[in-house]
C-alpha positions as a printed NumPy array, in Angstrom:
array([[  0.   ,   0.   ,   0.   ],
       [  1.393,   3.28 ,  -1.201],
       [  1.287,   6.512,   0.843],
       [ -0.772,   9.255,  -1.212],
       [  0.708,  12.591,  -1.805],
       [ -0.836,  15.314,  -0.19 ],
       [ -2.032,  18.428,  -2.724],
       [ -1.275,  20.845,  -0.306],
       [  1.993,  20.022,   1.   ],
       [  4.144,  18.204,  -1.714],
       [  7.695,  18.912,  -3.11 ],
       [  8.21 ,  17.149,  -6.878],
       [ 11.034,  17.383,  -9.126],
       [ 10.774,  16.903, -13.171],
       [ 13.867,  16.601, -15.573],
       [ 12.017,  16.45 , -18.876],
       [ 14.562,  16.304, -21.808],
       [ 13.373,  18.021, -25.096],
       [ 14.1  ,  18.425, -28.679],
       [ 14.3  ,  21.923, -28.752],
       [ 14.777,  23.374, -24.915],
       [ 17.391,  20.68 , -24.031],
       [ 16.861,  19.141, -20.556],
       [ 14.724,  20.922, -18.425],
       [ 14.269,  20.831, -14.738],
       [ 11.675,  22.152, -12.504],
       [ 11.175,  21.864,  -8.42 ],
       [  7.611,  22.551,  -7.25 ],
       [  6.83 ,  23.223,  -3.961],
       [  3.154,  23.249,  -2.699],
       [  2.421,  24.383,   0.659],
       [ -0.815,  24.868,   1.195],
       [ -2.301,  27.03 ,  -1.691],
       [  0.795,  28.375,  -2.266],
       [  3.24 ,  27.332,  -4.937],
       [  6.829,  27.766,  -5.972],
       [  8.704,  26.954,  -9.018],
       [ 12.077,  26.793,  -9.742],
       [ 13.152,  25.786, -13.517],
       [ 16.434,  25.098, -14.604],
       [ 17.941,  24.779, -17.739],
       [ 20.947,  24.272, -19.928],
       [ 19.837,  27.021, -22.093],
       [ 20.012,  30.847, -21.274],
       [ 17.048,  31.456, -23.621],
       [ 15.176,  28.666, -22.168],
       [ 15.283,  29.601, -18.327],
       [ 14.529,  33.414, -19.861],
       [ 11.466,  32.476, -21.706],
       [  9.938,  30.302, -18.9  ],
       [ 10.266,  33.591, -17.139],
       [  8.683,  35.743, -19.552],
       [  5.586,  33.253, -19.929],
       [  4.915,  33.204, -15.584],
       [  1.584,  35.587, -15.591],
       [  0.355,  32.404, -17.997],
       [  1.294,  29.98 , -15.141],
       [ -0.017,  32.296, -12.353],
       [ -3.198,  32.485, -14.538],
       [ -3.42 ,  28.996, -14.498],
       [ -2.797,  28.199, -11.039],
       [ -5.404,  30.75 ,  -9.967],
       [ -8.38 ,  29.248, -12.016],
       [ -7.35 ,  25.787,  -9.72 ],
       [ -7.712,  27.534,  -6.355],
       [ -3.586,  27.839,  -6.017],
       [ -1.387,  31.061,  -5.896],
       [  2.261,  31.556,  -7.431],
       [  4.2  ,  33.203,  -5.053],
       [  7.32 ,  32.295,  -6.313],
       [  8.971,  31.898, -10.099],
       [ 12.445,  31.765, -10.885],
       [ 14.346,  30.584, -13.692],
       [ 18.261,  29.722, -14.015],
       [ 20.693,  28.156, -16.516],
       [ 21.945,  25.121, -15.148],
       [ 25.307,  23.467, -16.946],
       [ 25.186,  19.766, -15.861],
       [ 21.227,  18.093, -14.885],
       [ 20.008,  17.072, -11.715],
       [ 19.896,  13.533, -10.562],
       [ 18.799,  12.108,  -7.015],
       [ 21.905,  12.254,  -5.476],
       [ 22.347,  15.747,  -6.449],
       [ 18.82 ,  16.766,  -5.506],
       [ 19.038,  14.994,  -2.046],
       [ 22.07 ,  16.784,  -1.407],
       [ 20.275,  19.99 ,  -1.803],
       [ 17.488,  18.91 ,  -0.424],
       [ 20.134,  18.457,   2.804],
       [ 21.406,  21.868,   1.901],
       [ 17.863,  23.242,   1.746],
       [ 17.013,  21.581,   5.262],
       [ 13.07 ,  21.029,   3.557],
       [ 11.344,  17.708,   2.606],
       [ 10.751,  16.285,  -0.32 ],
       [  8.809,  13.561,  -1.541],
       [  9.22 ,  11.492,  -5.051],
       [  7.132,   9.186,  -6.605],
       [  8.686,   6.41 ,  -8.732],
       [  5.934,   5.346, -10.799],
       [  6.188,   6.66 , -14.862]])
């Protein structure tokens, strides 16, 4: 039996690797109603362009109940794995959560 992930406290990672952005990464942190994204990527113009489109996001996110109250985007040389993102997560002193299933 598999513990369910609460909505409104829940920390996810996704390293989604595209044809035209190159690899990108995103933490999401959900506390409460309140969410906060950070996105990473290899690409200058990618991290800058996730950016641009937030008040699409925030839009979003507010039709489902949820606020953005934070957004940032970064360039990133080398990706994320687990024991990279559990050593920040160390850093970070917060909690995340991961779900294995695909």
């Amino acid at each position: 039996r598999q513990k369910k992930i609460d909505p409104q406290n829940a920390t996810l990672f996704l390293s989604l690797g595209t044809g035209y952005m190159g690899r990108v990464e995103a933490f999401v942190k959900v506390v409460g109603k309140n969410i906060e994204c950070e996105f990473r990527s290899e690409a200058v113009d990618t991290a800058a362009a996730l950016e641009q489109n937030a008040e699409s996001l925030h839009e979003a996110l507010s039709e489902e109940g949820f606020r953005l109250t934070k957004l940032t985007g970064i360039q990133k040389e080398e990706s994320a794995n687990l024991l990279s993102v559990r050593a920040e997560r160390d850093v970070r002193k917060s909690r995340y959560s991961f779900d294995r299933k695909v």
